[in-house]
C-alpha positions in Angstrom: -18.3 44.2 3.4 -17.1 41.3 1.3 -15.4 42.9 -0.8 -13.6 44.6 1.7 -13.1 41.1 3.3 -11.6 39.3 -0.3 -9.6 42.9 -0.7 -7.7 42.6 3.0 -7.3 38.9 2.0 -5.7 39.4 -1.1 -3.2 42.2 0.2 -2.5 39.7 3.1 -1.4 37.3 0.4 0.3 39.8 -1.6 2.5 40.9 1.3 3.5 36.7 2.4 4.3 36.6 -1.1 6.2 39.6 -1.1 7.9 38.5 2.8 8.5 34.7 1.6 10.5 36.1 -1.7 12.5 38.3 -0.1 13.4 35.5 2.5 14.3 32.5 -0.2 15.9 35.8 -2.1 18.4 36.5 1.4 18.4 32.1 1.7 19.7 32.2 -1.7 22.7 34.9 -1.4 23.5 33.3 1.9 24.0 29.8 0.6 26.1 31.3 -2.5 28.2 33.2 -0.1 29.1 30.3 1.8 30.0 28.3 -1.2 32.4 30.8 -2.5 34.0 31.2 1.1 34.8 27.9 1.5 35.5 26.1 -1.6 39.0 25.1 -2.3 41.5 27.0 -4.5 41.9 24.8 -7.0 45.5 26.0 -8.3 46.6 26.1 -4.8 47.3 22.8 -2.3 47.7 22.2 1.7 51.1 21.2 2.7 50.5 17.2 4.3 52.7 16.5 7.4 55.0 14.1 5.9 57.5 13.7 8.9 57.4 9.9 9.9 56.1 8.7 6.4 58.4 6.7 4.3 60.3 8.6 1.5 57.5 6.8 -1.2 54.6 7.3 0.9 55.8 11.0 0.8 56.8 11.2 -2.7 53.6 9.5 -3.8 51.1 11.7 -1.3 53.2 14.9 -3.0 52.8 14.0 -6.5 48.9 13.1 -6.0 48.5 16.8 -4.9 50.4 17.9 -8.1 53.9 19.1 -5.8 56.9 19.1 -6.6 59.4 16.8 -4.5 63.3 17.7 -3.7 64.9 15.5 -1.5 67.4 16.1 0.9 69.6 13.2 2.7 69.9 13.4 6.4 72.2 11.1 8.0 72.4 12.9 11.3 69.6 11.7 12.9 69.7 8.5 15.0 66.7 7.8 16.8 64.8 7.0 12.9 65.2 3.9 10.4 67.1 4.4 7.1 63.7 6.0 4.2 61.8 7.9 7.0 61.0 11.4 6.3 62.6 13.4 9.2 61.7 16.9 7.8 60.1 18.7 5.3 59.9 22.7 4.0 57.2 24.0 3.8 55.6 23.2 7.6 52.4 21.5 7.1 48.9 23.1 6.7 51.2 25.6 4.3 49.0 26.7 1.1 51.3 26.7 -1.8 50.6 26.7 -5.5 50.5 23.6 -7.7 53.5 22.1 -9.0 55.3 24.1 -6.3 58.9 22.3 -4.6 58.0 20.8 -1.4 61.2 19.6 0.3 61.9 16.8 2.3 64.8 15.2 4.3 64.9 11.6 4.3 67.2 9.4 6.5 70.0 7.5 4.7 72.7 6.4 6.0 74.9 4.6 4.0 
């Protein structure tokens, strides 16, 4: 009888071992999944919204993400001082490779 007793008490062990392995095991793959869904591309960069920003806050913020800046003059629009960004191409929230053009139209009226 007790060694039927230490026998039922080892397979009991045996089989938590066996359930809490294959749980940190599924833990494990989970957790690695996640990090590879959600980590950042690194040779690719999120288009900032730029519009409103001065033409060296934009430049600057563009050239810390490794882009490339080409800027357009805009002296049609009014309603904005002389250096503000008034548009840009590619929208924001655009994913775009590393030292891609990002191209934005500055007011300057001369």
């Amino acid at each position: 009888m007790i060694k039927k007793w230490l026998l039922s008490s080892f397979e009991i062990n045996l089989r938590f071992r066996r359930v809490y392995l294959l749980t940190t095991i599924g833990v494990i793959v989970i957790a690695i999944s996640i990090v590879f869904a959600y980590r950042e591309n690194p040779k690719k960069s999120n288009v900032p919204f730029l519009v409103g920003l001065s033409e060296q806050e934009a430049v600057t913020l563009l050239e810390n993400l490794n882009l490339r800046v080409n800027i357009k003059e805009d002296a049609n629009n009014y309603l904005v001082e002389n250096g503000i960004v008034t548009g840009q191409s590619p929208i924001e929230n655009t994913q775009i490779a590393k030292n891609e053009i990002v191209t934005i139209s500055v007011k300057n009226n001369k």
